[in-house]
C-alpha angles and dihedrals in degrees: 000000000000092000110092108206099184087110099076095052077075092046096046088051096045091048095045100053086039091058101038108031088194115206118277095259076068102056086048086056090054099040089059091040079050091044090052100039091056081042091061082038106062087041087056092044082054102045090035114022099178095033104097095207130226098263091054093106100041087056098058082049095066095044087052094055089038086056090060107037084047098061096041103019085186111292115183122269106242127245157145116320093218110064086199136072119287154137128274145159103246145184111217134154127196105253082190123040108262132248133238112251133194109279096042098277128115133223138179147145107307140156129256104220096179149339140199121259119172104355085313143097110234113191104239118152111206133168114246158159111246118192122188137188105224139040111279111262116251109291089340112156120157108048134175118214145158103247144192112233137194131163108256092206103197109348113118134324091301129094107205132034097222117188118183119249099181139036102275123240120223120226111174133009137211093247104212112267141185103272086045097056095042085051089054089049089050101049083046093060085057089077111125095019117115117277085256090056100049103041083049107046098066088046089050098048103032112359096259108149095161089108099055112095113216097274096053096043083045089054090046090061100035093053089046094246101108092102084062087075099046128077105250139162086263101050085045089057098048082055099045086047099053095045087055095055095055089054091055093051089059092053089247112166114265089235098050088040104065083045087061085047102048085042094044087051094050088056098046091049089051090051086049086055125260099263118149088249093049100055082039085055082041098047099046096040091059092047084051085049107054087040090071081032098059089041092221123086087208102109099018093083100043088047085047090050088051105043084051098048095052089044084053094048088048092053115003097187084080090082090067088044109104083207093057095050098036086051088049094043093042088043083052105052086045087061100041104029109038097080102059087030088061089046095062096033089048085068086060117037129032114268107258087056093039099075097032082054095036084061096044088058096036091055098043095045091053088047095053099101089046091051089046084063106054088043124041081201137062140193122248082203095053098095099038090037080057090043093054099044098038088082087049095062110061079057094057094040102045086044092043102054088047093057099045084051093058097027082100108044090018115033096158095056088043086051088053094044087047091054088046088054097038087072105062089040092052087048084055084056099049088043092057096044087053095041091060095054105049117104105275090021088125103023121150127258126205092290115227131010088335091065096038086049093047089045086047099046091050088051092052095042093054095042086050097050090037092049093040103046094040094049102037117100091205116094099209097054078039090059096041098060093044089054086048104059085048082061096053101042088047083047096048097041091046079051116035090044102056094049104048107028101037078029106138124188118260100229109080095161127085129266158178116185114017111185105212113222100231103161116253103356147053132288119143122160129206114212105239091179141325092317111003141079162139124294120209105184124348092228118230130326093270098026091114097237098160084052099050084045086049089045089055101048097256115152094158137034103195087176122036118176127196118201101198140323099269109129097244090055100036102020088085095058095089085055090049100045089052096046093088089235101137105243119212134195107355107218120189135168130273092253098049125122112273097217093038103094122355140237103018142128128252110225129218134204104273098026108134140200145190143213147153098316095337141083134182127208117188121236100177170167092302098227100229086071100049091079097100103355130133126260090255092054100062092051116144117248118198133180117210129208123196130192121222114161112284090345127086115193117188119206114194128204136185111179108217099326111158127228094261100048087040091054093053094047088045086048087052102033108030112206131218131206123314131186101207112041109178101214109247118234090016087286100307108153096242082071081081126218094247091091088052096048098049095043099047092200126197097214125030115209119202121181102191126144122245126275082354117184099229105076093254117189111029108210090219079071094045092054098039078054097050094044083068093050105243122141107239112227108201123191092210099062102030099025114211107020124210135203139190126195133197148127089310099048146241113356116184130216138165121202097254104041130354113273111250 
């Protein structure tokens, strides 16, 4: 092998210790392995001089881990000292450009720099959701502001929901620059070109996505593009590459010619904007770069190794971040894939097009189990979508350069560059809207640690085989590992095909309500035709919601209603929206955050609905109580009616309303019986009894996840639920939970073995 692959014993060290920050007995425990293994080394040194022993990776790997546990031996994240919600005077500043909300104001992911405590300003830099009532002013970016804040738990990357209470002050601004204004001429030279056009092109060439509305950014991820319109190490080689080649066109010297490129991609990484992600993009992409410059993949790992390590001792959070692993994986298939990727792309397409293909693939293939983990599904179109769009790239980008480079002294020639680029990105749009609409564009893929294991070993499998049989010298190894990846392509394609274009769903008997087991959280549908329905929660963010919907049949949700914002009701929204299931009308309740989810309706007590046999009326939460009250406490609370011949059956749901708030709506809206009672909170005993009592139900539905920490469900429910002689139906024991309703009432099903 010429490849030498030591350098990611560092980074696997550095990663490790980054990730886990084990407890400081464990550090002990390392330091003294650490202590042995240089021991056995020295003896070895001194018996072999010129022998490198087996430990000598995993050496390097301790020292590696002891490096970074050394220089932040795991000091606590600040924050704020109270864990509730509360006001405070705050600094914060937008790290996304906010979006316009109802009512004329904007909101968006920032950063909270600071915030009074006591009379002083304490530094703490926190992740949060800033809503404010107003437009931003101008190119305002630091503000000071009296805010409203509340702990988001597990919604999103952020920590605090944050909503402005007062008018903000400004107190610094992003005065224009150069980059900025040749950004505004460019985008100005955009007018005329298609919507598509127009929202891509400042994604492909600089990361800038302000300009995608929600279906087209939806499309982009679904199809398994949307990396096309970030900066990433990738994009930055392709860059670097191509800058390379026109130098040598030119004869300049090899030597002088890396200088122009470094110096050329310096540049081009100040004009994107000098965020973290974007010199880690930078950084990786050069070392990705001199990689296919030096010809020899000798030293590119072991300098990738490095640069990450050190990037990992200087901030060791980056090891949780999915950006920082995507940019190292995707530097490190470019480094050991593109060449026998060009080779065999070379037979194919012509040579300018083989290597800048040859890195999209490479990068993507290397990525895949992180991008199992950010997503339970896949896209059967992913890889050809990629295929398809990688030659379109090097066109874009060359041209685009280009025209950002004359779009100031010649703006007619930019503008002409700008409409021959507008086609093929307008081709990447319409490739991504198709690809999201083929059969298997949204299938399911092994859910948790199983599915991340089983994309990570195929990755590893295929880079082994490919690196092997392209750098051996020995035909018959050679040969091996070529037959080989015949056998796993033939094997992938006998098994991925079968199970996601000729996929059918697993339920074949009829139903009404189907309660999805999603772990610990809520997600029941209610079937609104053959194929469509309602949904009621989206369960938590790796529940497994668009999988459960697939299993059912559903290709369609016209109605979806939230509950509330708790993670284990709204975490599964991001699943859902890039499921490809088309999602109707988006109903939340009064007291839900405004910036959360748009567009959507807030709904009222005694606001009604209909569909196909069923119909909803809203019983609360009354308006007037939803000003400082908990999550739980502005769940929505909805009361079905279906139809069945003669024969009406009502099934009531309350989301995660607790026993006090519960007491004070029943005291106001009296309920009679209902059949079907979804237990409130997942069965905990502050849901209260006072709801089971008064709806008598037939059938009591807990969604609730297995062997779950929280005490859920309390029996004194349970039995508060069977005195009234109703059958408990409990997602932990019998997963997903059907039933069927008609004349003769309420039939009960799970997916493995009918209910008794």
């Amino acid at each position: 092998m010429r490849t030498d692959f030591r350098g990611l014993w560092l980074l696997a060290g550095a990663w490790l210790a980054a990730l886990l920050r084990p407890p400081g007995w464990a550090v002990l425990v390392l330091l003294a392995l650490f202590a042995g293994l240089f021991a056995l080394l020295l003896r070895a040194r001194h018996d072999a001089p010129h022998a490198a022993p087996w430990f000598t990776g995993p050496l390097v790997l301790l020292l590696a881990a002891l490096a970074v546990l050394g220089t932040h031996p795991g000091a606590a994240d600040c924050t704020l000292p109270d864990p509730g919600a509360q006001q405070r005077r705050i600094t914060a500043h937008f790290t996304d450009p906010p979006r316009p909300v109802d009512g004329g104001g904007v909101a968006g992911a920032a950063q909270l720099d600071g915030y009074q405590h006591q009379g002083q300003w304490r530094r703490c830099e926190i992740p949060i959701h800033l809503s404010l009532g107003g437009p931003l002013p101008g190119r305002a970016r630091d503000l000071t502001v009296i805010a409203s804040l509340q702990p988001a738990g597990d919604s999103g990357s952020f920590r605090w929901w944050a909503r402005a209470d007062s008018e903000p002050r400004v107190t610094s601004w992003q005065l224009p620059t150069p980059a900025s204004n040749l950004k505004e001429r460019f985008a100005a030279q955009l007018d005329g070109l298609s919507p598509d056009a127009r929202a891509l092109l400042p994604g492909m060439l600089y990361g800038d996505r302000s300009g995608q509305d929600e279906e087209l950014g939806e499309a982009m991820r679904g199809s398994g593009l949307s990396h096309l319109t970030a900066v990433s190490g990738s994009n930055i080689a392709l860059v670097g590459s191509m800058l390379m080649v026109l130098l040598r066109l030119f004869a300049v010297p090899r030597v002088l010619a890396g200088v122009l490129m470094a110096g050329g991609l310096g540049l081009f990484v100040a004009f994107v904007g000098p965020d973290p992600s974007v010199l880690r993009a930078g950084l990786m992409g050069a070392i990705a770069v001199f990689s296919l410059l030096s010809g020899r993949g000798q030293g590119s790992l072991g300098i990738l190794g490095l640069s990450a390590s050190v990037l990992l001792v200087l901030d060791p959070s980056l090891a949780a971040e999915p950006a920082f692993a995507l940019s190292v994986l995707a530097t490190a298939g470019i480094i050991m894939l593109t060449v026998p990727l060009s080779e065999l792309a070379a037979r194919f397409l012509p040579a300018p097009l083989a290597e800048p293909t040859a890195i999209c693939c490479a990068a993507q293939f290397t990525c895949l189990p992180v991008v199992i983990s950010l997503n339970a599904d896949f896209s059967l179109y992913s890889l050809p979508a990629n295929l398809l769009a990688a030659p379109l790239l090097p066109v874009i980008t060359g041209l685009g350069v280009a025209a950002l480079l004359l779009c100031t002294v010649l703006p007619g020639a930019a503008h002409a560059l700008a409409w021959l680029i507008g086609w093929p990105a307008e081709a990447v749009g319409q490739l991504a809207r198709l690809a999201v609409r083929l059969p298997g564009a949204s299938r399911p893929w092994p859910e948790g640690m199983p599915g991340i294991v089983v994309a990570a070993g195929i990755a590893a499998v295929f880079c082994v085989l490919l690196v092997a049989g392209s750098q051996t010298e020995r035909l018959r190894v050679r040969r091996i590992c070529l037959a080989l990846l015949g056998v796993l392509a033939v094997f992938l394609a006998a098994l991925v095909l079968p199970a996601t274009l000729f996929w059918k769903p697993a339920v074949d008997q009829p139903w009404s309500i189907a309660m999805c087991d999603v772990g610990q959280g809520d997600a029941l549908v209610i079937r609104d035709g053959e194929s469509a329905g309602w949904l009621i929660d989206a369960g938590p963010p790796d529940g497994g919601v668009a999988g459960c919907l697939r299993q059912l049949g559903i290709e369609s949700l016209t109605k979806v209603f939230i509950t509330h914002q708790d993670a284990d009701h709204f975490g599964g929204v991001p699943e859902l929206e890039s499921s490809g299931i088309d999602l109707g009308e988006r109903l939340v309740s009064a007291g839900f955050p405004e910036p959360l989810w748009q567009p959507h309706r807030a709904l009222l007590p005694g606001d009604t609905g209909q569909g196909q046999g069923v119909s909803y009326r809203v019983i609360g939460p009354d308006p007037a109580a939803v000003a400082g009250a908990e999550p739980n406490d502005i769940s929505l609370v909805l009361r079905f009616t279906f139809t069945r011949g003669d024969r009406q059956i009502d099934f009531l749901t309350a989301g995660d309303m607790e026993e006090q708030a519960m007491h004070r709506l029943l005291a106001a809206h009296p309920q009679g019986p209902a059949a079907i009672l979804k237990a409130s909170h997942h069965g905990a005993r502050n849901g209260g009894q006072e709801l089971v009592a008064a709806a008598r139900p037939q059938v009591f539905l807990v969604s609730v996840g297995a062997k779950n920490t929280y005490g859920h469900p309390n029996q004194g429910i349970l039995d508060t639920a069977q005195a009234q002689g109703a059958q408990v139906l409990r997602t932990d024991r019998l997963g997903t939970v059907l039933l069927t309703l008609d004349a003769d009432g309420v039939h009960a099903a799970s997916l493995g073995a009918p209910v008794r």
